[in-house]
Structures are given as C-alpha cells and as structure tokens.
mmCIF file as Biopython writes it, N, C-alpha, C and O atoms, coordinates in Angstrom:
data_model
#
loop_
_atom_site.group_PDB
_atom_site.id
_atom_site.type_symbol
_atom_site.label_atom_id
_atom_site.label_alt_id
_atom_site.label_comp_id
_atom_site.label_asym_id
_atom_site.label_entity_id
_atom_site.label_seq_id
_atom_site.pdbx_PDB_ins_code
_atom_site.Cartn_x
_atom_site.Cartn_y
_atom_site.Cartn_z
_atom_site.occupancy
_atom_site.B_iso_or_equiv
_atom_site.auth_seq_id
_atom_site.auth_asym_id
_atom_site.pdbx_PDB_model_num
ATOM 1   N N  . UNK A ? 1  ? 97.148 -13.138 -79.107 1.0 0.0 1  A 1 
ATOM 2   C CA . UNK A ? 1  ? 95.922 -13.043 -79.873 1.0 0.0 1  A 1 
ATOM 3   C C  . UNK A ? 1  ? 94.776 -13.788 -79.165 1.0 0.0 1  A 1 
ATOM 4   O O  . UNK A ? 1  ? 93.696 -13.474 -79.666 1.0 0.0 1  A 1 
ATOM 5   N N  . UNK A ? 2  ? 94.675 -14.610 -78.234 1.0 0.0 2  A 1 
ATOM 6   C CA . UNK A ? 2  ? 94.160 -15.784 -77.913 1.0 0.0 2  A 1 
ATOM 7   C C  . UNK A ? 2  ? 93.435 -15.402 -76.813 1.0 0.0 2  A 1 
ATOM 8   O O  . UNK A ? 2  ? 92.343 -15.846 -76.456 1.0 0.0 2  A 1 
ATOM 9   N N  . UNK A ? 3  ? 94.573 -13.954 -75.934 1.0 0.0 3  A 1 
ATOM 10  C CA . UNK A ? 3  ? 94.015 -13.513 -74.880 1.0 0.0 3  A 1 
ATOM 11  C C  . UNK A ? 3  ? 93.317 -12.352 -75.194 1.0 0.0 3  A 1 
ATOM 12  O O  . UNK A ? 3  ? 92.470 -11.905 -74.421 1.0 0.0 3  A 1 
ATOM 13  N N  . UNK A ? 4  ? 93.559 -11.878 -76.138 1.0 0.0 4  A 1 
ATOM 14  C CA . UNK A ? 4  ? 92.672 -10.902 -76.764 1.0 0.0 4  A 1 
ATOM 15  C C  . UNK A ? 4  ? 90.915 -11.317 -76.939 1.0 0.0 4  A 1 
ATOM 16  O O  . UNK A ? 4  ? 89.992 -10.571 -76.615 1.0 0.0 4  A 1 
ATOM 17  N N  . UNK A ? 5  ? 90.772 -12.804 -77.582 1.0 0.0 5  A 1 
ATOM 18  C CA . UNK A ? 5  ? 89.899 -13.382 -78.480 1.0 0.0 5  A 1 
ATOM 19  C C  . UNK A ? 5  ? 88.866 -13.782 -76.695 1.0 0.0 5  A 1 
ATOM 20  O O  . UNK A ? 5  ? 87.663 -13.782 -76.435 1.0 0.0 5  A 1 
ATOM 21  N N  . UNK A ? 6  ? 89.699 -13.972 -76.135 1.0 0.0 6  A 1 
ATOM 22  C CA . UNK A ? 6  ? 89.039 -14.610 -74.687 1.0 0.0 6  A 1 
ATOM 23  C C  . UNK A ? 6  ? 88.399 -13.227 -73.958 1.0 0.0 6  A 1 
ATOM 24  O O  . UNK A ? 6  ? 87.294 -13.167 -73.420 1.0 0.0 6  A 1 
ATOM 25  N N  . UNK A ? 7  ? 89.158 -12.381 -74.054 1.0 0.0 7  A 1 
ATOM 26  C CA . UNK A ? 7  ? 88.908 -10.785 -73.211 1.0 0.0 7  A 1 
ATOM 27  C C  . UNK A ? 7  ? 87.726 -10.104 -73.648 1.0 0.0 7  A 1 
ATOM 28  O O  . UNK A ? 7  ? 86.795 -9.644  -72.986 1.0 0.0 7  A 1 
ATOM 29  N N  . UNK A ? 8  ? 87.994 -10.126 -75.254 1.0 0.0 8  A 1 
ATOM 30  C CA . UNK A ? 8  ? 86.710 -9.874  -76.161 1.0 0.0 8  A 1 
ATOM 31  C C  . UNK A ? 8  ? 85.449 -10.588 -75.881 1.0 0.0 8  A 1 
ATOM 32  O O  . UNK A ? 8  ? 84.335 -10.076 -75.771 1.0 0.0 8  A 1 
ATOM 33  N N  . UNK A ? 9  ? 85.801 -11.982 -75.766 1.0 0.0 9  A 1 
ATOM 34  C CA . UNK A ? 9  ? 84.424 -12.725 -75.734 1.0 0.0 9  A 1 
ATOM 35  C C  . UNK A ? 9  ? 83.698 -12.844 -74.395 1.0 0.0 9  A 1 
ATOM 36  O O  . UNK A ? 9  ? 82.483 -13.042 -74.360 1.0 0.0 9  A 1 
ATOM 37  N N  . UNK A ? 10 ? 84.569 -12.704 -73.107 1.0 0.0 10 A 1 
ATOM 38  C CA . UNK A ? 10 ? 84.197 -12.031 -71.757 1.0 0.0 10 A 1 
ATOM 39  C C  . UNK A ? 10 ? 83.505 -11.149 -71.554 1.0 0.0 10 A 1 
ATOM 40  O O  . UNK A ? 10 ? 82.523 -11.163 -70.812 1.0 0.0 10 A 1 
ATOM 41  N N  . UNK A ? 11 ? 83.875 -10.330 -72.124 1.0 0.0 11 A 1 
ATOM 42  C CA . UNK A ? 11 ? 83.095 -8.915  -72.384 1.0 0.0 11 A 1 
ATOM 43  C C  . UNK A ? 11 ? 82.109 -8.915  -72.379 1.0 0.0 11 A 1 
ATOM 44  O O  . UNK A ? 11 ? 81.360 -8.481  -71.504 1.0 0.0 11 A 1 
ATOM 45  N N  . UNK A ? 12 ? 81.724 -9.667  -73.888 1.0 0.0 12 A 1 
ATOM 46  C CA . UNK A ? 12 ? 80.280 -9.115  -74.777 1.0 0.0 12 A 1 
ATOM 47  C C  . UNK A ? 12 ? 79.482 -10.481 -74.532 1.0 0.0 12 A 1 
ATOM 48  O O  . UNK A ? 12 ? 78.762 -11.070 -75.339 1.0 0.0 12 A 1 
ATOM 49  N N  . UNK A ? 13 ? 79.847 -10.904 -72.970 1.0 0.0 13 A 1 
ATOM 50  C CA . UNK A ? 13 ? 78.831 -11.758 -72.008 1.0 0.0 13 A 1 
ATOM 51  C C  . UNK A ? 13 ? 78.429 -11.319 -71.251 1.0 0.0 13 A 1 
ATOM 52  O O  . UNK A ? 13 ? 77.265 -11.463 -70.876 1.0 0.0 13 A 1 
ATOM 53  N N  . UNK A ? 14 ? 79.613 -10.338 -70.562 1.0 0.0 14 A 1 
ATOM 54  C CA . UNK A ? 14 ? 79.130 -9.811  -69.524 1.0 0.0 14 A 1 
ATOM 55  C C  . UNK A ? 14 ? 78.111 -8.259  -69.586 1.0 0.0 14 A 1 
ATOM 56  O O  . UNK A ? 14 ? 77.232 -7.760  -68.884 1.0 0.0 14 A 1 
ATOM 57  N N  . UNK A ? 15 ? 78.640 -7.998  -70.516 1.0 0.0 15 A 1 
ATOM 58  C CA . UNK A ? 15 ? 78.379 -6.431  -71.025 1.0 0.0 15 A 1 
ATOM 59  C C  . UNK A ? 15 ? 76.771 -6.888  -70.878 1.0 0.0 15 A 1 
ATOM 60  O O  . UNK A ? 15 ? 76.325 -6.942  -69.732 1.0 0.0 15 A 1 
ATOM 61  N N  . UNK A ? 16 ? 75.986 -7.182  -71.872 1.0 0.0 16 A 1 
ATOM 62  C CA . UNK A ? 16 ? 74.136 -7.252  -71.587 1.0 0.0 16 A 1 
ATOM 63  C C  . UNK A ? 16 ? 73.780 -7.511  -69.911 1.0 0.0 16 A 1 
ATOM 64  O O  . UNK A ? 16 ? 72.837 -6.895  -69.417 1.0 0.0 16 A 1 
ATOM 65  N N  . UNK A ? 17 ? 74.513 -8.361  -69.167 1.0 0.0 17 A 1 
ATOM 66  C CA . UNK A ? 17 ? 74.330 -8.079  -67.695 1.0 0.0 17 A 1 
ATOM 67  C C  . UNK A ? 17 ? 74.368 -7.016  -66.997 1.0 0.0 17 A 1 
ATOM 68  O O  . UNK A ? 17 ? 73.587 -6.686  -66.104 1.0 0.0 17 A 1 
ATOM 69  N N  . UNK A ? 18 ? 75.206 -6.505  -67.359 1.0 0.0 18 A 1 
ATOM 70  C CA . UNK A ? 18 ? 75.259 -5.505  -66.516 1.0 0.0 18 A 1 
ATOM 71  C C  . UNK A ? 18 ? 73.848 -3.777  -66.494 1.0 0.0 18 A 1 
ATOM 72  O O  . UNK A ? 18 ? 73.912 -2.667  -65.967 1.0 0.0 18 A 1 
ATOM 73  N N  . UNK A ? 19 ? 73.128 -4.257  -67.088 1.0 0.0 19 A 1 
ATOM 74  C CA . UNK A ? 19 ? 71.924 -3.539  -67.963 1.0 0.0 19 A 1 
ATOM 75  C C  . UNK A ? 19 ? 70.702 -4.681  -66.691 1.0 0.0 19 A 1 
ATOM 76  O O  . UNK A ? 19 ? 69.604 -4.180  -66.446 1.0 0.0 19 A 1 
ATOM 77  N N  . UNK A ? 20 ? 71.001 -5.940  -66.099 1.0 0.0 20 A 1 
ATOM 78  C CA . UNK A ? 20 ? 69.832 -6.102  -65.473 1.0 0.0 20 A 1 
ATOM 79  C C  . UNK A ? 20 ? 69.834 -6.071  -63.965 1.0 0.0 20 A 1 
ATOM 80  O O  . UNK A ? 20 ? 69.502 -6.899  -63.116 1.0 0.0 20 A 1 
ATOM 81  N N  . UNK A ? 21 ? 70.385 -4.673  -63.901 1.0 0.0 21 A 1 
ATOM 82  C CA . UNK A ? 21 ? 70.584 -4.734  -62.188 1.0 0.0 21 A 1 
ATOM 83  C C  . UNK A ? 21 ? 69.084 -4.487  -61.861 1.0 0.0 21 A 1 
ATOM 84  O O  . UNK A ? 21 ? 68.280 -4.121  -62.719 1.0 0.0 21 A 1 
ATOM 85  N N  . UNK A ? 22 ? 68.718 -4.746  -60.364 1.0 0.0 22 A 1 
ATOM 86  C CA . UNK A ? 22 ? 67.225 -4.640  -60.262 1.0 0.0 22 A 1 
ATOM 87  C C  . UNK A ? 22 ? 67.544 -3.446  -59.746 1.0 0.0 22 A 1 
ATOM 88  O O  . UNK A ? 22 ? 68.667 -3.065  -59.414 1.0 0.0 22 A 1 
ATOM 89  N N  . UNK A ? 23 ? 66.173 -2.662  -59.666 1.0 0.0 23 A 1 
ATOM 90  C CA . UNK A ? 23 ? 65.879 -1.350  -59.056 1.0 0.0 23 A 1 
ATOM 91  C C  . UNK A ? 23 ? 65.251 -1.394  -58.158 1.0 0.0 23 A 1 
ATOM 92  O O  . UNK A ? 23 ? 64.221 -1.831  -58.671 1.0 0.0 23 A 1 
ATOM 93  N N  . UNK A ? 24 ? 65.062 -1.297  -57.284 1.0 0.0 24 A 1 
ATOM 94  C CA . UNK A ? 24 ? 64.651 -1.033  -55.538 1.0 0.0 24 A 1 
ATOM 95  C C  . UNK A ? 24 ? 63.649 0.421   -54.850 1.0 0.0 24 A 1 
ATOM 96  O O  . UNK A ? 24 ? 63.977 0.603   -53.677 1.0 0.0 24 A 1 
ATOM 97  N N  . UNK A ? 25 ? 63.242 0.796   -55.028 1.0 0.0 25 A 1 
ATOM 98  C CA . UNK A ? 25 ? 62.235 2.035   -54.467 1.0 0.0 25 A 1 
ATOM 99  C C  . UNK A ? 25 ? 61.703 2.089   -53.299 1.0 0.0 25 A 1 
ATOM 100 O O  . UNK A ? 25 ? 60.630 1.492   -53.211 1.0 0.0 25 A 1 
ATOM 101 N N  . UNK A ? 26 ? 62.119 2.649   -52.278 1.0 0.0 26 A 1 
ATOM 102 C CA . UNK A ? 26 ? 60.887 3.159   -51.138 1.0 0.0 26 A 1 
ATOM 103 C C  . UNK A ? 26 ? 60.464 4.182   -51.706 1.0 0.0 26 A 1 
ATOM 104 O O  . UNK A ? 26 ? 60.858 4.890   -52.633 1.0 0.0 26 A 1 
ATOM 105 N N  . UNK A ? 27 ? 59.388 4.164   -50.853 1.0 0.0 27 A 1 
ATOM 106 C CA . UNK A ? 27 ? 58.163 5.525   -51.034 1.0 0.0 27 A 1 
ATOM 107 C C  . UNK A ? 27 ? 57.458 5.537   -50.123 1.0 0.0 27 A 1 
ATOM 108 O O  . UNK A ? 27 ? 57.171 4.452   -49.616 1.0 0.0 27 A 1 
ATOM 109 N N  . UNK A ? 28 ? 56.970 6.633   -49.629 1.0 0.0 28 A 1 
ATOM 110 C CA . UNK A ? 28 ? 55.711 6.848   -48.874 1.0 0.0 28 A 1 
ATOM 111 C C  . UNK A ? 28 ? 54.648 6.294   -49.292 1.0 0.0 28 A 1 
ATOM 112 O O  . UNK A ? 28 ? 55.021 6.017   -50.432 1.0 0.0 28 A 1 
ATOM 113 N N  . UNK A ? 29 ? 53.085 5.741   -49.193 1.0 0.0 29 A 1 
ATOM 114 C CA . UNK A ? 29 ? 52.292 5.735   -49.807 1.0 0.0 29 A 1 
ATOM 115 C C  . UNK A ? 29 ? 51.527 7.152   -49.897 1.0 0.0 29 A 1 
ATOM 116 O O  . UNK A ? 29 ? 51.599 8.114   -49.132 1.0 0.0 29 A 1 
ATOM 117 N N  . UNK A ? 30 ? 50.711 6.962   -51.169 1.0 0.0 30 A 1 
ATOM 118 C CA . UNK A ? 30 ? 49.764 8.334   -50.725 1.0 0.0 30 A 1 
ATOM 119 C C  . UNK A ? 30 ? 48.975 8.470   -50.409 1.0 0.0 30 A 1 
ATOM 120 O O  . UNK A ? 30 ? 48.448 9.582   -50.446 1.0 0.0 30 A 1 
ATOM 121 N N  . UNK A ? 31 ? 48.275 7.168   -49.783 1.0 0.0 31 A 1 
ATOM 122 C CA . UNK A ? 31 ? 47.458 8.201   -48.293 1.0 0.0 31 A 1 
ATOM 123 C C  . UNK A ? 31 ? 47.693 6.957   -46.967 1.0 0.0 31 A 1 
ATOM 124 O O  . UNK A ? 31 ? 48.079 5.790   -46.900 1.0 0.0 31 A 1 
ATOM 125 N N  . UNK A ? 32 ? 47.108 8.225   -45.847 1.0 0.0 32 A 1 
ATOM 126 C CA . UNK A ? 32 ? 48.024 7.492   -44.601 1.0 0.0 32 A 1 
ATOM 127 C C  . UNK A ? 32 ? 47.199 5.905   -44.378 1.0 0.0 32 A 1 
ATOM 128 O O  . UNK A ? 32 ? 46.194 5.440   -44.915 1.0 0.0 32 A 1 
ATOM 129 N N  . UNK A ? 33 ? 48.122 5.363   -43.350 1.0 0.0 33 A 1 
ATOM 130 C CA . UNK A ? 33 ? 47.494 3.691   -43.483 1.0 0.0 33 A 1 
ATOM 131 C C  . UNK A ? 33 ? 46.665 3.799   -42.275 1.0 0.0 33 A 1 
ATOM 132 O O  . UNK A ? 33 ? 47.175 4.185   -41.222 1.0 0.0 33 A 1 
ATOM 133 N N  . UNK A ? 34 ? 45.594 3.528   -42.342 1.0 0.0 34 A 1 
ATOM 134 C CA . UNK A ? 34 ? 44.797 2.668   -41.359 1.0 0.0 34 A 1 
ATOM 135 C C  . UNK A ? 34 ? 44.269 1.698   -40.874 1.0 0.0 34 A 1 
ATOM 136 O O  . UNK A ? 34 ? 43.619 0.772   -41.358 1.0 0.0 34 A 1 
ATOM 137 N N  . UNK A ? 35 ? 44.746 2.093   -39.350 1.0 0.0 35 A 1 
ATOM 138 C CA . UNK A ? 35 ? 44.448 0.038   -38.651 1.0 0.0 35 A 1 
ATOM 139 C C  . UNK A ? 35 ? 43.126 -0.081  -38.069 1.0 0.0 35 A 1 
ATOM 140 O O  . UNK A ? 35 ? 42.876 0.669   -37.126 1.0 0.0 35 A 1 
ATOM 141 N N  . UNK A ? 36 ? 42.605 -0.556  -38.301 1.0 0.0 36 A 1 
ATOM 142 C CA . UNK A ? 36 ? 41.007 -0.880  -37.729 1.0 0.0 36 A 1 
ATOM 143 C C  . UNK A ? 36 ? 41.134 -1.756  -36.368 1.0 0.0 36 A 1 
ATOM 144 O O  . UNK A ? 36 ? 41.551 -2.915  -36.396 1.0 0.0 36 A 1 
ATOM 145 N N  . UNK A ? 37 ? 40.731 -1.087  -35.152 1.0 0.0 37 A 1 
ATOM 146 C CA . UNK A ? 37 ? 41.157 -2.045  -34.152 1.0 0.0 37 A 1 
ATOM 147 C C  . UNK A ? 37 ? 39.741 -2.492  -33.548 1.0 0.0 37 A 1 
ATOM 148 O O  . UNK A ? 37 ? 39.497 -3.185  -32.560 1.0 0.0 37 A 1 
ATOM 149 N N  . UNK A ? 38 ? 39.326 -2.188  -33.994 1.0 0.0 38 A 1 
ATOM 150 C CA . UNK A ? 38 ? 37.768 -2.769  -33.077 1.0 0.0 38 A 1 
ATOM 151 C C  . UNK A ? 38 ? 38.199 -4.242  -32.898 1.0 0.0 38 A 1 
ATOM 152 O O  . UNK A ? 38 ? 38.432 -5.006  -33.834 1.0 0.0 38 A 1 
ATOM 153 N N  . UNK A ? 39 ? 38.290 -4.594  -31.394 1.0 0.0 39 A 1 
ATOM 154 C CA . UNK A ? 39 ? 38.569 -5.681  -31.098 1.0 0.0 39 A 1 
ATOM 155 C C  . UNK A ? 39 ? 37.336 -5.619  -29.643 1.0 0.0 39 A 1 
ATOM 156 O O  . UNK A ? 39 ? 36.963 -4.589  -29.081 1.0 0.0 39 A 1 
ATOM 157 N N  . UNK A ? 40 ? 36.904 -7.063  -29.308 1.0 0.0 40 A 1 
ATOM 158 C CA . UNK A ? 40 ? 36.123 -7.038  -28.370 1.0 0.0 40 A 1 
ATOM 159 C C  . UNK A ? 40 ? 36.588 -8.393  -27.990 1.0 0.0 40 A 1 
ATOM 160 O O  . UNK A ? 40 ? 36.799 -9.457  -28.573 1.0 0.0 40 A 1 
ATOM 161 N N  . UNK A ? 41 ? 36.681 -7.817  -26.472 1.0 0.0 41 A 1 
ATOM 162 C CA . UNK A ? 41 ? 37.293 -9.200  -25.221 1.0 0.0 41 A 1 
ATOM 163 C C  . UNK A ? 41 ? 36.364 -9.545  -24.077 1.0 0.0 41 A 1 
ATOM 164 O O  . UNK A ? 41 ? 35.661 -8.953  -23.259 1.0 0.0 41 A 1 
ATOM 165 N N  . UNK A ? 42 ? 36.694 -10.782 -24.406 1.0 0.0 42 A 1 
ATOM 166 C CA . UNK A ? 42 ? 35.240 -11.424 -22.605 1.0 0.0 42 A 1 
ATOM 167 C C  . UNK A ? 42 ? 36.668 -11.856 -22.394 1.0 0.0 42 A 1 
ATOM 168 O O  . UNK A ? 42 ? 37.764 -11.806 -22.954 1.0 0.0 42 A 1 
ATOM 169 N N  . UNK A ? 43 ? 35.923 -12.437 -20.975 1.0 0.0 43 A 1 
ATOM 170 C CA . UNK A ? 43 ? 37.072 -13.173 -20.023 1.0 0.0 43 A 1 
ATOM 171 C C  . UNK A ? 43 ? 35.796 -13.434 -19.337 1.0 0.0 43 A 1 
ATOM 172 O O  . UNK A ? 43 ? 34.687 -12.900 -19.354 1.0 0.0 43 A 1 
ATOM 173 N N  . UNK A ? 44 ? 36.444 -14.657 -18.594 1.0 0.0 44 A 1 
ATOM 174 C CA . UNK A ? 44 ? 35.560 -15.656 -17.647 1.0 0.0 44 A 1 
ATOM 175 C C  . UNK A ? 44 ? 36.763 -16.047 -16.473 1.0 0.0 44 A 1 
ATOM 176 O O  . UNK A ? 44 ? 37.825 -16.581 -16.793 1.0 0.0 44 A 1 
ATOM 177 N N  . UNK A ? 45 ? 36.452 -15.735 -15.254 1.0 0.0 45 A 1 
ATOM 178 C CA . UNK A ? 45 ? 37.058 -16.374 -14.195 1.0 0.0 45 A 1 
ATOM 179 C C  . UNK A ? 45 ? 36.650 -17.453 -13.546 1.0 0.0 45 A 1 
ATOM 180 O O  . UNK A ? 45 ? 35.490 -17.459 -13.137 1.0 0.0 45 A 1 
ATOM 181 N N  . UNK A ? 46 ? 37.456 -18.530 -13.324 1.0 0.0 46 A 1 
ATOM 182 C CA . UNK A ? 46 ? 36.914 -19.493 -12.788 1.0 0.0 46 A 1 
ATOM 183 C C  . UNK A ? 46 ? 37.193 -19.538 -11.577 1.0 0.0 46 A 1 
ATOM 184 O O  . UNK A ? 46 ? 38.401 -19.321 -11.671 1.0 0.0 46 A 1 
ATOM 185 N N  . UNK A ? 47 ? 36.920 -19.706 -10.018 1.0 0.0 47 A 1 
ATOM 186 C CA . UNK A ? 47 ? 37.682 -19.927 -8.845  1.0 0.0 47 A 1 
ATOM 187 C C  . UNK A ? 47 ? 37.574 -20.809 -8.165  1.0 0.0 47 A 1 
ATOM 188 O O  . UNK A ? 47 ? 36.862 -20.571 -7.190  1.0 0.0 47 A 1 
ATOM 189 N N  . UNK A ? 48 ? 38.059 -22.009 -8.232  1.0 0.0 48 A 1 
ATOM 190 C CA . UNK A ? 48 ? 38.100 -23.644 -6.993  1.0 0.0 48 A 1 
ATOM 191 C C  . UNK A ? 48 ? 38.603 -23.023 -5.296  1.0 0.0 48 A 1 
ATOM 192 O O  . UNK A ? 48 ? 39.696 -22.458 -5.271  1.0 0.0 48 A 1 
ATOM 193 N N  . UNK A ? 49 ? 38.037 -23.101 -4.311  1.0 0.0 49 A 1 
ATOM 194 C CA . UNK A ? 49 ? 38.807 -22.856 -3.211  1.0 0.0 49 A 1 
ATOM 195 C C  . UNK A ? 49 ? 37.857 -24.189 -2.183  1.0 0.0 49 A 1 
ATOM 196 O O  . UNK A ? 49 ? 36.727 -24.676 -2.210  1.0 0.0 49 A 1 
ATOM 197 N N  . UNK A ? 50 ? 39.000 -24.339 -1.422  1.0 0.0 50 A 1 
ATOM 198 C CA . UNK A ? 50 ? 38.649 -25.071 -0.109  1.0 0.0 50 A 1 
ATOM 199 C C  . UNK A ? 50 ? 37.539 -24.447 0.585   1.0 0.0 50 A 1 
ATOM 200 O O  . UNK A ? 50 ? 37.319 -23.237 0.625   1.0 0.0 50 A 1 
ATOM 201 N N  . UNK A ? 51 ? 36.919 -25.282 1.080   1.0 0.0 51 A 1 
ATOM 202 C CA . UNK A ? 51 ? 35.454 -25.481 1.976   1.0 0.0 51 A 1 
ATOM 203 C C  . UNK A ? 51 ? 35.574 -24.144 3.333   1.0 0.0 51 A 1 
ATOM 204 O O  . UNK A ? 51 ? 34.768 -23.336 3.794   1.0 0.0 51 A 1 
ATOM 205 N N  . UNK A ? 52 ? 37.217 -24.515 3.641   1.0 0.0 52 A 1 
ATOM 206 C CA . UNK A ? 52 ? 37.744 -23.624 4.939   1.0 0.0 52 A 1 
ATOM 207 C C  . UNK A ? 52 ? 37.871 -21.922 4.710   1.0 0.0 52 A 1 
ATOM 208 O O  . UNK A ? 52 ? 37.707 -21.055 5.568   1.0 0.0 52 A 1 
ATOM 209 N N  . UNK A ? 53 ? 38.303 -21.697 2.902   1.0 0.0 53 A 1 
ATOM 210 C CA . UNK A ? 53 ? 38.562 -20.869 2.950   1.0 0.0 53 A 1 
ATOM 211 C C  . UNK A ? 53 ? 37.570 -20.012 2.004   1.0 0.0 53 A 1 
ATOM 212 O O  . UNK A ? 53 ? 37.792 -18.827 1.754   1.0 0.0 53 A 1 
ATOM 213 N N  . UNK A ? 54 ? 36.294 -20.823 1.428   1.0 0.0 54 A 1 
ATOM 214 C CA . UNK A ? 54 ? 35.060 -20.175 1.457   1.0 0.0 54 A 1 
ATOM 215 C C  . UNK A ? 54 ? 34.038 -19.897 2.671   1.0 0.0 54 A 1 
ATOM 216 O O  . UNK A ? 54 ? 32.981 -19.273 2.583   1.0 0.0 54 A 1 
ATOM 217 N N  . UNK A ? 55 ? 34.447 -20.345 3.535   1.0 0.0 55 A 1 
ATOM 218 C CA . UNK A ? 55 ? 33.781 -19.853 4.902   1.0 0.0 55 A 1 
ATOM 219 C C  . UNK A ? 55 ? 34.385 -18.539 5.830   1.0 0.0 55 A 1 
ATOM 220 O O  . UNK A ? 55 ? 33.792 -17.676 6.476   1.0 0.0 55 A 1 
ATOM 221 N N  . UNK A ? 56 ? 36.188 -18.856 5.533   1.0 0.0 56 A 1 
ATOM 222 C CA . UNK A ? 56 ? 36.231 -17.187 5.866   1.0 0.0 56 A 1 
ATOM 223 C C  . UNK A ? 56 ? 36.153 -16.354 5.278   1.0 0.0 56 A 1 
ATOM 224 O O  . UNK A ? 56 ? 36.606 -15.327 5.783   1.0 0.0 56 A 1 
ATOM 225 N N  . UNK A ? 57 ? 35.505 -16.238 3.767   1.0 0.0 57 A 1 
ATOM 226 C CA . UNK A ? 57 ? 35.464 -15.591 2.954   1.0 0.0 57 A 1 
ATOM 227 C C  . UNK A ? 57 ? 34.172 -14.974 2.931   1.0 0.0 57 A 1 
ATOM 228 O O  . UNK A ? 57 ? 34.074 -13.877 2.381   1.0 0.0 57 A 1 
ATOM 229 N N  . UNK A ? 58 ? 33.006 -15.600 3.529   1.0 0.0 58 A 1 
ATOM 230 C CA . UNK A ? 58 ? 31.828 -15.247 3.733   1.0 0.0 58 A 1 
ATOM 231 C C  . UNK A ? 58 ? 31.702 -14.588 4.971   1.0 0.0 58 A 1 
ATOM 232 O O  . UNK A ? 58 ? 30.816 -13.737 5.050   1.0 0.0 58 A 1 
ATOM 233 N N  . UNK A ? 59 ? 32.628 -14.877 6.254   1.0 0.0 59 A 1 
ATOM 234 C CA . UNK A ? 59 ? 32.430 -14.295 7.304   1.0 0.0 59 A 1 
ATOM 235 C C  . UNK A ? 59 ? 33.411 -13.130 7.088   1.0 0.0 59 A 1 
ATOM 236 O O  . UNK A ? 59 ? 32.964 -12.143 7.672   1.0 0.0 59 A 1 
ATOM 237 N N  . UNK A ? 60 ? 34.546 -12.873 6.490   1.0 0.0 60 A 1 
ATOM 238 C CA . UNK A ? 60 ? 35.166 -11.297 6.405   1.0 0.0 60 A 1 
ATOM 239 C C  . UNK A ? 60 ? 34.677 -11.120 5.303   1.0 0.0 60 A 1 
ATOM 240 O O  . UNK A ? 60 ? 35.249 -11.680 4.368   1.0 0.0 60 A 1 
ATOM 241 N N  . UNK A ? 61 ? 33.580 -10.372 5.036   1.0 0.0 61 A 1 
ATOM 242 C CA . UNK A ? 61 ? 33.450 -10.095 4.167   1.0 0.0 61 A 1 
ATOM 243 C C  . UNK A ? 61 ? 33.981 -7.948  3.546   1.0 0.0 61 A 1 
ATOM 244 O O  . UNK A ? 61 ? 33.641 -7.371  2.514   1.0 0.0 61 A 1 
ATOM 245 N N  . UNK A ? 62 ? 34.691 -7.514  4.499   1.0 0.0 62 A 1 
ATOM 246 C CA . UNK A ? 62 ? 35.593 -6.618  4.516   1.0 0.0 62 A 1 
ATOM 247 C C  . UNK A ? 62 ? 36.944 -6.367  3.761   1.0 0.0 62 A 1 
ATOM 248 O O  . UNK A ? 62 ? 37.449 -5.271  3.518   1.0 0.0 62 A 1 
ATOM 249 N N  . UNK A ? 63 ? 37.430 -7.630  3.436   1.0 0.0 63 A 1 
ATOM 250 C CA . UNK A ? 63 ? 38.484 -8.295  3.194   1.0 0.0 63 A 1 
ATOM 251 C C  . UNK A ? 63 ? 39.167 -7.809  1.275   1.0 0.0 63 A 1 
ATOM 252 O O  . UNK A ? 63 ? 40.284 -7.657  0.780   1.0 0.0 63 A 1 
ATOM 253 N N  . UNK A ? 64 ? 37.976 -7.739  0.849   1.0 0.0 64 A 1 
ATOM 254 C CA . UNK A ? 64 ? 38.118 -7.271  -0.834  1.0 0.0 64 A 1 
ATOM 255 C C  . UNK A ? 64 ? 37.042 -6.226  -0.917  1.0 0.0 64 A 1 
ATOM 256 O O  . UNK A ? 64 ? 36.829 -5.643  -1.980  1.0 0.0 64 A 1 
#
C-alpha cells in the first residue's frame, strides 16, 4: 500500500512538469538582412632608413 501511496504521489509531481518543456523555433526572417559596410580606411607609412641607404635611393632612382 505504501508503494502504491509513494508511486501515486511521484506522479502527480511529476505529471504538471512534464507540460513545461520549452519550445525552440528557427525561422527564416521575413525580410532579407542587411549589412551596411561603408567602412573608410587611411593608413600612414612611416619610413626611418640610414643616411647610406637614402643616398642610394636617390641616385637609383629606377629601382621602384
């Protein structure tokens, strides 16, 4: 009787749980996504060189 009274009362604990499973959905959206890329880039070069090798740089000037 005891395991009856325990089985019963297991139950009708678990029983309302089982009613809160979550629900999960993908979907498409409905309308398509857009990325806005307007992006704008500088750059700055800096160049240190030796005394020796700005002078052959001025005399070949063929070189680049």
């Amino acid at each position: 009787m005891m395991k009856i009274l325990l089985s019963l009362l297991l139950l009708s604990t678990l029983l309302p749980l089982a009613g809160c499973i979550p629900r999960i959905e993908v979907a498409a959206p409905e309308k398509p996504i857009t990325i806005n890329m307007n992006v704008r880039i500088e750059h700055e070069i800096h160049i240190k060189v030796d005394k020796d090798v700005e002078a052959l740089l001025k005399n070949q000037r063929g070189l680049f």
